[in-house]
BALOBA-1460 file (C-alpha; in Angstrom, 3 decimals):
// residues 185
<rec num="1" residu="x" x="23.628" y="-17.343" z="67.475"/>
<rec num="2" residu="x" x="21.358" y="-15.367" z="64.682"/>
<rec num="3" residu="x" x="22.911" y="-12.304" z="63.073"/>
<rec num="4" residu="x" x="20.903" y="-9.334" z="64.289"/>
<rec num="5" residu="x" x="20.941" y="-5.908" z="62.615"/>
<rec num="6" residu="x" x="22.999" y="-4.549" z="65.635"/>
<rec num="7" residu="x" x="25.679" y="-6.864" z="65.056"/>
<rec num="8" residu="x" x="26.013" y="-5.532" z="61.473"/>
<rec num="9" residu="x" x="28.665" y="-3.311" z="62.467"/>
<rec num="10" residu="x" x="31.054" y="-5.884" z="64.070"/>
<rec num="11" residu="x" x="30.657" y="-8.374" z="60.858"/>
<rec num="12" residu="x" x="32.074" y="-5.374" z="58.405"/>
<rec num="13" residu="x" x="34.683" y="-4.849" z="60.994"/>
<rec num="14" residu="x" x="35.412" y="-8.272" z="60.513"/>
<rec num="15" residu="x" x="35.412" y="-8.541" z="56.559"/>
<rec num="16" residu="x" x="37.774" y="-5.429" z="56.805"/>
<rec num="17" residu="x" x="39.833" y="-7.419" z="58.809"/>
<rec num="18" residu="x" x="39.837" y="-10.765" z="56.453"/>
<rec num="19" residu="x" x="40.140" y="-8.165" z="53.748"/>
<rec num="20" residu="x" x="43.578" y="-7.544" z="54.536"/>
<rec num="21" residu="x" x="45.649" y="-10.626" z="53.543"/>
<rec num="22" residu="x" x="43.680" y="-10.297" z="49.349"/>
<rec num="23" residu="x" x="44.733" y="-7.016" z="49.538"/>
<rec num="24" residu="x" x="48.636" y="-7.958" z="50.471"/>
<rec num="25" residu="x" x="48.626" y="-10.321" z="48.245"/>
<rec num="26" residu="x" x="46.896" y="-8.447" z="45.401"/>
<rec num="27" residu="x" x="49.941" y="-5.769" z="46.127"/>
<rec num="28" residu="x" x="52.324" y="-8.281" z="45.952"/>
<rec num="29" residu="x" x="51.232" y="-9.219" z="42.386"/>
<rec num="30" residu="x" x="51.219" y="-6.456" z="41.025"/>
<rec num="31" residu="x" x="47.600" y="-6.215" z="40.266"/>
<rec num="32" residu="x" x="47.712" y="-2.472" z="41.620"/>
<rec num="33" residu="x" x="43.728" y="-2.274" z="40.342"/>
<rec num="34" residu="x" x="42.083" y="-4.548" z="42.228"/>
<rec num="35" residu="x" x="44.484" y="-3.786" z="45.461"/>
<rec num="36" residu="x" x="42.934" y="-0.444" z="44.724"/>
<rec num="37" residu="x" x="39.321" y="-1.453" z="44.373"/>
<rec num="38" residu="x" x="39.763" y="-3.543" z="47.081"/>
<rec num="39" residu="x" x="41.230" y="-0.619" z="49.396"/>
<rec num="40" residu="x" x="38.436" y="1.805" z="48.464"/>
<rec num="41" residu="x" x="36.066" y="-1.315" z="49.270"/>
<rec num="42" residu="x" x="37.609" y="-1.301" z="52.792"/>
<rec num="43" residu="x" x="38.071" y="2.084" z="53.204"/>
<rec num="44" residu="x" x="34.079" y="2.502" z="52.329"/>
<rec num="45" residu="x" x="33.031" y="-0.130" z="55.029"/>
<rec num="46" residu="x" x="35.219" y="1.282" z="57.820"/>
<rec num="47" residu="x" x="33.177" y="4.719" z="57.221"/>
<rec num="48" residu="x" x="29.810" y="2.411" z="56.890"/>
<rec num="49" residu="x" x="30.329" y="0.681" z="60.000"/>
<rec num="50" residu="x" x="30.855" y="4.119" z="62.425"/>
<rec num="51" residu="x" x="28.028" y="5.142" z="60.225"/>
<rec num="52" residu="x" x="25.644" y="2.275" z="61.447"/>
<rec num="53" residu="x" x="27.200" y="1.893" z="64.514"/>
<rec num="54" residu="x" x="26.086" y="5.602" z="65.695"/>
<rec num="55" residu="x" x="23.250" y="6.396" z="63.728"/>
<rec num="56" residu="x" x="21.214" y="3.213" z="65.359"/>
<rec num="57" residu="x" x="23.000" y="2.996" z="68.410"/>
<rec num="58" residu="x" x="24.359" y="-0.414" z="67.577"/>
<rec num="59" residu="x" x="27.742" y="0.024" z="69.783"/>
<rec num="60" residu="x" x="29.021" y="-2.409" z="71.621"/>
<rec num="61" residu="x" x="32.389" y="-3.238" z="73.115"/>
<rec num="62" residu="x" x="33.082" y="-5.945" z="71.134"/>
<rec num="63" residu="x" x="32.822" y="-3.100" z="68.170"/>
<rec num="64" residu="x" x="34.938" y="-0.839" z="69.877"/>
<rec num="65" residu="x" x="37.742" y="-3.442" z="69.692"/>
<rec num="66" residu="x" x="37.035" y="-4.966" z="66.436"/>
<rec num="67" residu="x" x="36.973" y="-1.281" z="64.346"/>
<rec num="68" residu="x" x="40.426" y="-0.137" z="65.666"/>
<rec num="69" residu="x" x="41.965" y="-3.993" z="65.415"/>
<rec num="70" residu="x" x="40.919" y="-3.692" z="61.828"/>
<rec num="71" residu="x" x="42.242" y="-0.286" z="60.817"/>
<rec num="72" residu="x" x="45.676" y="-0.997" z="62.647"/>
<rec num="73" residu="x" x="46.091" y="-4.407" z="60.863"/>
<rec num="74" residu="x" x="45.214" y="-3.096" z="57.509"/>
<rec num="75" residu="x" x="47.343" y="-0.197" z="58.321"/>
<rec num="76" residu="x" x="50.036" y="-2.051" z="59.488"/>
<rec num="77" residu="x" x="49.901" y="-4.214" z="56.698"/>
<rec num="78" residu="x" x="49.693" y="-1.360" z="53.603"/>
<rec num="79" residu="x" x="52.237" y="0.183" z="54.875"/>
<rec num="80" residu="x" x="54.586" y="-2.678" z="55.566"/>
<rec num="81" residu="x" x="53.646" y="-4.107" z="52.229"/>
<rec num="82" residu="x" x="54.363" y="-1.138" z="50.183"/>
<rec num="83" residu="x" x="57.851" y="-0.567" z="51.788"/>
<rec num="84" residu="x" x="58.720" y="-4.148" z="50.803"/>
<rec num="85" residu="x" x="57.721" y="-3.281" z="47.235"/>
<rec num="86" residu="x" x="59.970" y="0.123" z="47.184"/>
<rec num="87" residu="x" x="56.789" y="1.753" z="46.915"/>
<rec num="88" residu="x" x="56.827" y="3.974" z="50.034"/>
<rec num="89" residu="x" x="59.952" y="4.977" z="52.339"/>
<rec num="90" residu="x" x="60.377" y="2.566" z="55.363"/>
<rec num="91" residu="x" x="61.055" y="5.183" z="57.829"/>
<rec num="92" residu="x" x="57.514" y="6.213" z="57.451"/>
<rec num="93" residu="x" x="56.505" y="2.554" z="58.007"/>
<rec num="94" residu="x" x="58.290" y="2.545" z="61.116"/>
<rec num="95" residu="x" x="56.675" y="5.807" z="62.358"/>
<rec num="96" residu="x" x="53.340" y="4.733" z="61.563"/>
<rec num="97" residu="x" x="53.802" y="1.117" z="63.004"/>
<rec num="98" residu="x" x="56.133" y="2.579" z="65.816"/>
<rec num="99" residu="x" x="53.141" y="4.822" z="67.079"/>
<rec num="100" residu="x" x="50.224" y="2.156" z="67.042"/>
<rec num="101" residu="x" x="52.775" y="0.083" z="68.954"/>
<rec num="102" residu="x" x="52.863" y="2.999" z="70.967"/>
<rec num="103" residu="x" x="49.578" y="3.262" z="71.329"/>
<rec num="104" residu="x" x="48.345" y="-0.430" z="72.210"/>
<rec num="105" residu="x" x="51.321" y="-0.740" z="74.806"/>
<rec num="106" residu="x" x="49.219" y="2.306" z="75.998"/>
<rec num="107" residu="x" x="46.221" y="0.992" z="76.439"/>
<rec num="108" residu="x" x="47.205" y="-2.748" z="77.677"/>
<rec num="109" residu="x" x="48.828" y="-0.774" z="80.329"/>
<rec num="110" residu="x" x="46.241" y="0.893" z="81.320"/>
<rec num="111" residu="x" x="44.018" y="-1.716" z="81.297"/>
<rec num="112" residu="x" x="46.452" y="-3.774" z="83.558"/>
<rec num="113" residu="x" x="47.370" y="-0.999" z="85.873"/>
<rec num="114" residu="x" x="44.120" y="0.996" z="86.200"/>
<rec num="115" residu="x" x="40.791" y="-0.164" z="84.594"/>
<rec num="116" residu="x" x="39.243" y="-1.099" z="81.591"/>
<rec num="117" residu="x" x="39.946" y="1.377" z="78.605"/>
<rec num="118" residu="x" x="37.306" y="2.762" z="76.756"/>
<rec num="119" residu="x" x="38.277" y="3.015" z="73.004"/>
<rec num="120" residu="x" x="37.272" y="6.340" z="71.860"/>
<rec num="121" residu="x" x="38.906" y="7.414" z="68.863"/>
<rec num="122" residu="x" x="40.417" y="11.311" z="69.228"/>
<rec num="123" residu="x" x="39.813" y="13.607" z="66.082"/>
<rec num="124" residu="x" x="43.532" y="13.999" z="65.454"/>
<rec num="125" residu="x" x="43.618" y="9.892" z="65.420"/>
<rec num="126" residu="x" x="40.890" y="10.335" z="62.878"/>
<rec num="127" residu="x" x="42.667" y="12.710" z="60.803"/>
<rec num="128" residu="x" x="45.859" y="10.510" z="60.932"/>
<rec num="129" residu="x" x="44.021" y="7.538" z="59.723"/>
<rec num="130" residu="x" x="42.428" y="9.935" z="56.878"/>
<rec num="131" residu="x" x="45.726" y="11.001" z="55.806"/>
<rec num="132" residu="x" x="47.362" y="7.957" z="55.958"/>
<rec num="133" residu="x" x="44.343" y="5.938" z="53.585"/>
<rec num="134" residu="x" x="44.941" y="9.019" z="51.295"/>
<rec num="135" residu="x" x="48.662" y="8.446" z="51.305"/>
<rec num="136" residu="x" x="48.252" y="4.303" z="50.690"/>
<rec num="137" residu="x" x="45.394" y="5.517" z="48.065"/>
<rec num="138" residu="x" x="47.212" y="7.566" z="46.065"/>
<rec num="139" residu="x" x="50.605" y="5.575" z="46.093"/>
<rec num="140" residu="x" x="48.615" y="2.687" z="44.855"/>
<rec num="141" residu="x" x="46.830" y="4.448" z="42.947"/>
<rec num="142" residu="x" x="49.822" y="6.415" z="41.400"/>
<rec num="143" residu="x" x="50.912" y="2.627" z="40.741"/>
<rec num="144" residu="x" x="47.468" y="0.995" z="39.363"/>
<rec num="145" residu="x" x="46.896" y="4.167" z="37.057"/>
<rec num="146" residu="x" x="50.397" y="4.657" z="35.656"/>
<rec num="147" residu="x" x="50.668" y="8.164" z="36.803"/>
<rec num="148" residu="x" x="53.882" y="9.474" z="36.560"/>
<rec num="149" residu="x" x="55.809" y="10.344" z="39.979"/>
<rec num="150" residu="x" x="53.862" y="12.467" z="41.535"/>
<rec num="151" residu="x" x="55.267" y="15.540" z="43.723"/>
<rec num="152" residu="x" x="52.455" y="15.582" z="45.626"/>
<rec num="153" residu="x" x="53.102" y="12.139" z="47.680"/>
<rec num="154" residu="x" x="55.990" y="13.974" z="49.393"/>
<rec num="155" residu="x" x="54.120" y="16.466" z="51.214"/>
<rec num="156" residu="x" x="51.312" y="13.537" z="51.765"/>
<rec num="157" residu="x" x="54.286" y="11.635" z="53.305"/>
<rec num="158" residu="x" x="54.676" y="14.680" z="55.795"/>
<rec num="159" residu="x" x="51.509" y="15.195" z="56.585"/>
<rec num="160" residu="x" x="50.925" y="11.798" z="57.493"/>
<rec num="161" residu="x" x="54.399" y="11.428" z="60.016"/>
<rec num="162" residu="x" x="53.633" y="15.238" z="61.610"/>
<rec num="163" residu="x" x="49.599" y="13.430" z="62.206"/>
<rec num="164" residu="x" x="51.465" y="10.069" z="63.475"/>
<rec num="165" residu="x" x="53.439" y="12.265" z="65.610"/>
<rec num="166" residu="x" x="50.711" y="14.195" z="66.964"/>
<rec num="167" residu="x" x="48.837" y="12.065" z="67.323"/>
<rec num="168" residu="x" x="50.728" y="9.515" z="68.909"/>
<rec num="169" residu="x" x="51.778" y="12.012" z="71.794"/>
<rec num="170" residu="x" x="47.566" y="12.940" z="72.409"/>
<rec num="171" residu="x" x="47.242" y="9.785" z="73.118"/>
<rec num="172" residu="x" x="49.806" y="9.446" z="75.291"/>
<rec num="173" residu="x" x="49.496" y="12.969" z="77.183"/>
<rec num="174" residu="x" x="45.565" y="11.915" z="77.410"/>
<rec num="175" residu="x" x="45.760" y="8.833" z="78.872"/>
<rec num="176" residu="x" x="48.613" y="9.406" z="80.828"/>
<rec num="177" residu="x" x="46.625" y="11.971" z="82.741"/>
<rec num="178" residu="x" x="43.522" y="9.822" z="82.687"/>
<rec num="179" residu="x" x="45.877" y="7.279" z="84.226"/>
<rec num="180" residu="x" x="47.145" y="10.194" z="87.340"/>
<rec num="181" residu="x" x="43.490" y="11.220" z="87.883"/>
<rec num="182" residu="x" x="42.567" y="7.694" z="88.653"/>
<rec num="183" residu="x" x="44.993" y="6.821" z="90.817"/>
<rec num="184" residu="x" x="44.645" y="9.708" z="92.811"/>
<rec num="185" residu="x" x="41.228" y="8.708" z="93.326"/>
C-alpha cells in the first residue's frame, strides 16, 4: 500500500504515538530538554494533523481512532511518568487517568450496546487536553529550565482536575442521552 497525501494525518498520529515511550524515557533521565523539545514536537503534530485532516478533508475513521489513542497514551503516560518522578501530585494522575478510563468504558459500551460511536471531540475535551499539555509543559519545563517553584502550577493543577471533571461528566451526560434516544428508537 503507497502512502497517499490523505493518509498523512493517520502517519503523524502514529509518530505521536511511537513518540511516547523517547519521551518517558527521556523523563526518566533526567534530560528535562529534550523531553521538552520532544513534547512541543508532539504537541505541534497533534495540532498539524486536525489541521490537515479538516482543511483537505482527509478524515477517515481510522483517524478518528488513531488521534484520540495517541493523545490518551501520551497523556496517560506524562502524567503517570511525572508522578513517579515526584514531579506532579498523583491524585491528579488518577483524575486524569480515572476520567479517560471513564471515558473509553463509555464508548466500548456504547459501541457494544447500541452502535458504532462516532469520535467527535467536545470543546470542553479540547480545552482539558489544552490545559493539561500546558500543565505537563510547564512542569517540565519548570524542570528543564531550572525555574524556581513556580506558584503558578497550583492553579494550573486546578484548572486541569475542574476541566477533567467537566469534562468527564459531558461526556458521560452526552452519550448517555445519545444512548436513551437510540434505544427508544
Amino acid at each position: 500500500m503507497r502512502l497517499r497525501p490523505a493518509h498523512l494525518p493517520n502517519a503523524i498520529s502514529i509518530l505521536r504515538i511511537l513518540l511516547v515511550l523517547p519521551i518517558v524515557l527521556t523523563l526518566l533521565a533526567g534530560d528535562y530538554l529534550l523531553a521538552l523539545l520532544l513534547i512541543c514536537f508532539a504537541g505541534a503534530s497533534d495540532g498539524l494533523d486536525g489541521l490537515l485532516a479538516r482543511r483537505f478533508d482527509w478524515r477517515s475513521r481510522l483517524g478518528g481512532i488513531l488521534d484520540p489513542l495517541a493523545d490518551k497514551l501520551m497523556v496517560t503516560a506524562l502524567f503517570l511518568t511525572l508522578a513517579w518522578l515526584g514531579l506532579s501530585p498523583a491524585w491528579l494522575t488518577a483524575v486524569v487517568i480515572l476520567r479517560d478510563a471513564v471515558i473509553v468504558a463509555g464508548a466500548l459500551a456504547y459501541n457494544s450496546l447500541v452502535g458504532e460511536v462516532q469520535p467527535e471531540p467536545t470543546g470542553l475535551s479540547k480545552a482539558n487536553t489544552i490545559l493539561q499539555l500546558v500543565y505537563v509543559l510547564g512542569v517540565v519545563s519548570r524542570q528543564a529550565l531550572g525555574w524556581p517553584a513556580a506558584a503558578w502550577l497550583l492553579p494550573l493543577g486546578a484548572a486541569v482536575f475542574f476541566a477533567c471533571v467537566v469534562s468527564g461528566l459531558d461526556y458521560v451526560l452526552t452519550w448517555g442521552a445519545r444512548a436513551r434516544a437510540a434505544q427508544r428508537r
